[in-house]
C-alpha positions in Angstrom: 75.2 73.3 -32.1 75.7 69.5 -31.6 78.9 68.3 -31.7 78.6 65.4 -34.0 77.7 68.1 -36.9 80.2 70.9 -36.0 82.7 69.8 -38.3 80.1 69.2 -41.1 79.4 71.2 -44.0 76.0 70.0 -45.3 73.7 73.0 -47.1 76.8 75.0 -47.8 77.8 76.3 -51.5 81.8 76.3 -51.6 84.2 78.0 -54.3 87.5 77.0 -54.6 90.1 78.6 -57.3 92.8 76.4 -58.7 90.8 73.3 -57.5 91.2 71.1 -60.4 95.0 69.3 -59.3 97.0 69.9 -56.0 96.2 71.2 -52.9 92.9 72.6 -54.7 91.3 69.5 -55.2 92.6 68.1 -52.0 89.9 70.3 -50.6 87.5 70.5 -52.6 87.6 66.4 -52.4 87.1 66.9 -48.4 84.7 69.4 -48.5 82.4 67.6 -50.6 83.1 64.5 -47.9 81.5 67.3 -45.6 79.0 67.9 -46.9 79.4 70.6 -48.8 78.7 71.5 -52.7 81.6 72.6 -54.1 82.5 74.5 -57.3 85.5 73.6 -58.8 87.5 76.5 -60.7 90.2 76.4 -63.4 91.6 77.2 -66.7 91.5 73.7 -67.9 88.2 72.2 -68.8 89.8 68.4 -69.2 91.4 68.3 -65.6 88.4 70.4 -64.4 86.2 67.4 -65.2 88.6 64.6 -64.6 88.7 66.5 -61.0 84.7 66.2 -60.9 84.2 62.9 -61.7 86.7 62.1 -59.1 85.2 63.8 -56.6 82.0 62.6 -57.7 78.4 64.1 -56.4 78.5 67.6 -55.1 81.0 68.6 -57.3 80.5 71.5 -59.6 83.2 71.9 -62.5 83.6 76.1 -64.0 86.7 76.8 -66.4 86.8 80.5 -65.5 90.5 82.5 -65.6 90.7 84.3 -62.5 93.1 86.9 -63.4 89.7 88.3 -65.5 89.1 90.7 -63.2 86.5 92.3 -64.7 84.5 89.6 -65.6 85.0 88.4 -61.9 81.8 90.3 -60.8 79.1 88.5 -63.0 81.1 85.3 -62.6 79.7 84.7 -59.0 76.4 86.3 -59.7 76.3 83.6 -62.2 77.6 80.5 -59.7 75.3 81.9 -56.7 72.4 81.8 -59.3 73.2 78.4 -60.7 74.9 76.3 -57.7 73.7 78.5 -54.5 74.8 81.5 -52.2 78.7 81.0 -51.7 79.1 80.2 -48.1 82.9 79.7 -48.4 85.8 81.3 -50.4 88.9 79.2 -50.9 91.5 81.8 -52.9 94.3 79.1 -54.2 94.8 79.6 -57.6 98.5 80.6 -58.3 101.4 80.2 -60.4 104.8 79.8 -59.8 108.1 81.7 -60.4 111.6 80.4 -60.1 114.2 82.8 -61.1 117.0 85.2 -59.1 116.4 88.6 -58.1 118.2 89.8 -60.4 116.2 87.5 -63.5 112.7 88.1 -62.6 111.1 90.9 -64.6 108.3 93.4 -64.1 105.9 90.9 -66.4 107.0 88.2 -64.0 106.0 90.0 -60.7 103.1 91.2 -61.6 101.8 88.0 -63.2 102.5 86.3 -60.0 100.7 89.2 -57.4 97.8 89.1 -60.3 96.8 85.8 -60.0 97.4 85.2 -56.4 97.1 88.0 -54.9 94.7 90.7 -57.2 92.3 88.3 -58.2 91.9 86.6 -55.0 91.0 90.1 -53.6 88.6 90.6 -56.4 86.5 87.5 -55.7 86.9 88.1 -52.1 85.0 91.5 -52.8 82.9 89.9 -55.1 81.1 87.1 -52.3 81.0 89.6 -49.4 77.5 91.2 -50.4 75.8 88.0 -50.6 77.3 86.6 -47.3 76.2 90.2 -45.4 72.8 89.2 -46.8 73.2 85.7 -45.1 74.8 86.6 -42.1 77.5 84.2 -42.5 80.7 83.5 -44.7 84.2 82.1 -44.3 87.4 83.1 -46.3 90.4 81.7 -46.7 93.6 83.0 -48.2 95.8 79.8 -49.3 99.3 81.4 -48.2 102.9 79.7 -47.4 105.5 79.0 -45.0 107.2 81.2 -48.1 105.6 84.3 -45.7 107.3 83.7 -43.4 110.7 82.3 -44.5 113.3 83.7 -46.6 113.3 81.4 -49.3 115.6 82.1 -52.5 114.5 82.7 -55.8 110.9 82.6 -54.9 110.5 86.8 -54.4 107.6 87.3 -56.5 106.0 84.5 -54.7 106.8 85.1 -51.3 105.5 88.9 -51.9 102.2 87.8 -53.2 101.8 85.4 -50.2 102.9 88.1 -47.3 100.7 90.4 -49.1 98.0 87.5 -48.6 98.3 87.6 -45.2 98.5 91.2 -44.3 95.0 91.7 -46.4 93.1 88.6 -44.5 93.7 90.4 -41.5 92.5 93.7 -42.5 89.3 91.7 -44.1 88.8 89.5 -40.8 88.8 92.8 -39.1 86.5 94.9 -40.9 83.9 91.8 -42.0 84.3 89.9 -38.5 80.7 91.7 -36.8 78.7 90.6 -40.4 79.0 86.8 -39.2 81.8 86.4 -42.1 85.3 84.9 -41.1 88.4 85.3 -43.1 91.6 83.2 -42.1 94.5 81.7 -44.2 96.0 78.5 -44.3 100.3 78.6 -45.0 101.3 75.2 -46.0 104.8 74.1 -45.7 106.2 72.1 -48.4 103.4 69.6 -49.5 104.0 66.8 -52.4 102.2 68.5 -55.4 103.0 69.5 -59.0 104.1 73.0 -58.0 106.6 71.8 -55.6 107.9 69.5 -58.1 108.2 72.4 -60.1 110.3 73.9 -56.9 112.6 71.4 -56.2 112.8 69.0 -59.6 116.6 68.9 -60.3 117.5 71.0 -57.2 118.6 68.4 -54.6 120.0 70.5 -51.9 117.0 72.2 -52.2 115.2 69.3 -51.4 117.9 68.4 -48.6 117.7 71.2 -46.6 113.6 71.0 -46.8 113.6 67.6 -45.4 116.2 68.9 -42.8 114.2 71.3 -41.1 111.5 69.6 -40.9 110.7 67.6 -37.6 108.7 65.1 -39.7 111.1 64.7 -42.4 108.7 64.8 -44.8 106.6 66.1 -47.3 103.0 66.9 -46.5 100.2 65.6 -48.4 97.6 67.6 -50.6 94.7 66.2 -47.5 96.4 67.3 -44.9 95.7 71.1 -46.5 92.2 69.3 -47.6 91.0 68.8 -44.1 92.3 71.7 -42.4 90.6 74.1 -44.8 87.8 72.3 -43.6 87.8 72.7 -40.5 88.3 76.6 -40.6 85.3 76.7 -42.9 82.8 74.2 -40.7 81.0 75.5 -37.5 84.0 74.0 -35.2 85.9 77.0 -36.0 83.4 79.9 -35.6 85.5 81.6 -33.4 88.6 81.8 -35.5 88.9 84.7 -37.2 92.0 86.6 -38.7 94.2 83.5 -38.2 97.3 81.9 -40.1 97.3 78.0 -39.7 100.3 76.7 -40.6 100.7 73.1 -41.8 103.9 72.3 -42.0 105.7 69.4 -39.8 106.8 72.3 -37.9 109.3 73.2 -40.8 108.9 77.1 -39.3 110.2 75.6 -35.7 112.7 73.2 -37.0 116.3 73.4 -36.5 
């Protein structure tokens, strides 16, 4: 492998979920600066194609509801049939659920595990046959920092994201000898909609974020962009079952 091309993605089909606004498009935007061919998916077909011409050549725009689990299956037999064989699967679509313990219902819990954590299982299951056939695949889980820390009035959230993590490493485990990698990415607190949606109107929220972070600040959408990048190009071929955390060291901060 030369080095100039290990961090390249060129001949490589990638899916990404939730990839029309955030940290979504962030890489979807660098992995088409890769190389790669990149299909964009979302509920919405107006940001869905705002997001594409953005991007501009290589990207692929599919309004497709991931929580449709059982249309999930002829989905990617569709894109690998359209687009090409999916060589990478980024699971990132997810919603977001602020409420108490005590205010979050049943419908609200499983909405959030169902469309970050069910369906991203269900495509996952869904791409592995056609990457055995290749001999080659990557994976990656979009977690949190919110697995790791106890954050308030997040607990549907921070479920879904633990439970993230605890089935990439079971996946990296079992798929690792078919040439397919499966690692997860846990971003700390990065400026996009959703943590608008966090910390709008919450100032000490926002306070004590910015205090335990080294940096002080927020991370941007490309600094998730280019990491998921990396763990999907050749330079990472030996990382498997991994969390990468990007966070300004909020986890280590004091």
């Amino acid at each position: 492998m030369a080095e100039h091309s290990a961090f390249s993605l060129a001949g490589r089909t990638a899916l990404i979920t939730g990839a029309g606004s955030g940290l979504g498009f962030a890489m979807a935007k660098c992995m088409v600066i890769s190389g790669a061919r990149v299909i964009l998916v979302g509920r919405r077909h107006d940001v869905l194609g705002t997001a594409a011409t953005d991007i501009g050549s290589g990207a692929h725009p599919e309004v497709f509801d991931v929580t449709e689990i059982d249309k999930i299956p002829a989905f990617i037999a569709r894109m690998e049939q359209q687009v090409g064989g999916i060589d990478i699967l980024v699971n990132n679509a997810g919603i977001h659920c602020k409420k108490p313990v005590e205010e979050t219902t049943y419908d609200d819990f499983n909405e959030v595990l169902g469309t970050h954590l069910v369906s991203s299982f269900a495509l996952s299951k869904a791409v592995v046959p056609g990457m055995k056939q290749r001999g080659r695949g990557s994976i990656l889980f979009i977690s949190s920092v919110a697995a790791f820390l106890g954050l308030p009035s997040v607990v549907a959230y921070s479920a879904a994201k633990a439970g993230m993590t605890g089935m990439m490493r079971s996946m990296a485990s079992e798929l690792g000898g078919a040439g397919i990698r499966v690692n997860a990415i846990a971003p700390g607190f990065i400026e996009t909609p959703m943590l608008r949606k966090a910390i709008d109107g919450d100032q000490p929220r926002r306070d004590k974020i910015l205090g335990r972070t080294p940096t002080h600040t927020f991370g941007d959408p490309e600094d998730i962009g280019w990491a998921a990048t990396y763990l999907a190009s050749d330079a990472a071929k030996f990382v498997n079952g991994q969390v990468l955390v990007v966070d300004g060291g909020a986890l280590i901060g004091f």
